[in-house]
C-alpha positions in Angstrom: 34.0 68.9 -23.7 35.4 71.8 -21.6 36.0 71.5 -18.0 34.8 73.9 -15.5 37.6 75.5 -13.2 35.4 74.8 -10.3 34.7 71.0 -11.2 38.6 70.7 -12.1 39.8 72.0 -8.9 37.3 70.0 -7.1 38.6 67.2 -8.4 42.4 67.7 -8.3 41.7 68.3 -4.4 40.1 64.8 -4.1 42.7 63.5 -5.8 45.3 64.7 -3.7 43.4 64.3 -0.4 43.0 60.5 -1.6 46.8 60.3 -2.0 47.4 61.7 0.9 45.1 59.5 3.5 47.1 56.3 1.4 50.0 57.3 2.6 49.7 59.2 6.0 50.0 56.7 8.4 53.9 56.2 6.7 55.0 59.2 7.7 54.0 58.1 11.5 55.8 56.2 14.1 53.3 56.2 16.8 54.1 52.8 18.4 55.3 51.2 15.3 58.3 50.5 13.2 59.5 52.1 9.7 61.6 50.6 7.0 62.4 52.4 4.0 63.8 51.3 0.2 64.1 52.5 -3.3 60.4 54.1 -3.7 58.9 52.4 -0.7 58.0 53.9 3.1 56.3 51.1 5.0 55.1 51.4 8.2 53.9 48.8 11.1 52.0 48.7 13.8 51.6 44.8 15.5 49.0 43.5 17.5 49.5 43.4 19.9 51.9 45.8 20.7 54.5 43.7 22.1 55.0 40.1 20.5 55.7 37.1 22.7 57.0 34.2 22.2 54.6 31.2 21.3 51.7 33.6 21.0 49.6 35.1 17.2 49.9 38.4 16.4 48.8 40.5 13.6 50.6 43.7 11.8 48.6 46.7 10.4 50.6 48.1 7.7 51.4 51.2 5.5 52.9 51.3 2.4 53.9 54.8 0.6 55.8 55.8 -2.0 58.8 58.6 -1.6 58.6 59.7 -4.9 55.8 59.4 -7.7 55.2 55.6 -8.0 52.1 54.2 -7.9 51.8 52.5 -4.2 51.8 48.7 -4.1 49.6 45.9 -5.4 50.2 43.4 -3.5 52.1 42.3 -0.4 53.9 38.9 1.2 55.3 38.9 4.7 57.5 36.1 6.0 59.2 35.6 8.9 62.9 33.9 9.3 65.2 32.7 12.3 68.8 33.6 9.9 70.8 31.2 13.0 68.7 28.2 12.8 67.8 28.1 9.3 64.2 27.9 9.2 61.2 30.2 9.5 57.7 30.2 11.3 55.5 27.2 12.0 52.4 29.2 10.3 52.0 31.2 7.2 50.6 34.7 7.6 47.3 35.4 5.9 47.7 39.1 3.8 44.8 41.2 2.7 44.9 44.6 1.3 42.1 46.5 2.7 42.7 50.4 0.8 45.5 51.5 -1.8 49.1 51.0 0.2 47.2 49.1 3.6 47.2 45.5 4.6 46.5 43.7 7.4 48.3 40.3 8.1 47.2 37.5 10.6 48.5 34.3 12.0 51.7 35.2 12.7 53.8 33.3 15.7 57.2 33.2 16.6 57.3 29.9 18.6 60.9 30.6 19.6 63.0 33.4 21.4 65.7 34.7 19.5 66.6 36.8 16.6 63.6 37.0 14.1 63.9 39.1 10.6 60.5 40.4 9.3 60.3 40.4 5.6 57.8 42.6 3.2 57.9 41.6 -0.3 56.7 45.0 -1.7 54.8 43.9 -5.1 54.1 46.3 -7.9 52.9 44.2 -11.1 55.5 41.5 -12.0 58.2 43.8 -9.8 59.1 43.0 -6.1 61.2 45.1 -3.4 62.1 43.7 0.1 62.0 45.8 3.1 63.3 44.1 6.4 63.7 44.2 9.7 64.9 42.7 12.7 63.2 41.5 15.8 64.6 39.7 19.2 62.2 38.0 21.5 63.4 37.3 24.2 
């Protein structure tokens, strides 16, 4: 079976244009945050756009890879208060709607403070943990 130039090009070009759209929101900070470790670029965008206290939010997120690994399978969030030991009242619902995105619900932080947001990156039977920090004041 040969391959025609045109049909292989064509299909290099989707391949690339598919990579591409997985990823581009990453490399954007419009009104969101960016953590980055080991392979993974992950972007978020909450809504809505500023948390408060006692009130459910949701996070749109990215995932990309900075070099050549495949993006992400799967993808846990949690939320911890480090100075009071303990973490949110609710558990997050994940969902991964397209390679590298997920959109999480149910999230409250029913106290002001300082907050770190965790993302277990998941890739097979391997995890990496990208984190940040949030105060609500």
């Amino acid at each position: 079976m040969q391959f025609q130039p045109f049909l292989l090009a064509c299909a290099l070009l989707s391949f690339a244009s598919a990579q591409a759209s997985a990823g581009s929101d990453c490399n954007s900070r419009q009104n969101g945050q960016q953590i980055e470790k080991g392979p993974y670029r992950l972007a978020f965008q909450t809504e809505p756009s500023n948390i408060t206290v006692g009130k459910f939010f949701d996070l749109a997120i990215s995932v990309c890879t900075t070099d050549r690994s495949p993006l992400p399978d799967g993808l846990k969030i949690d939320v911890i208060m480090p100075m009071h030991g303990h973490g949110m009242n609710y558990r997050p619902s994940v969902k991964r709607s397209a390679p590298g995105k997920f959109q999480a619900t149910g999230l409250m932080m029913h106290m002001a403070g300082s907050w770190v947001l965790r993302f277990d990156v998941r890739q097979g039977d391997k995890a990496t943990r990208l984190q940040t920090k949030i105060t609500l004041k």
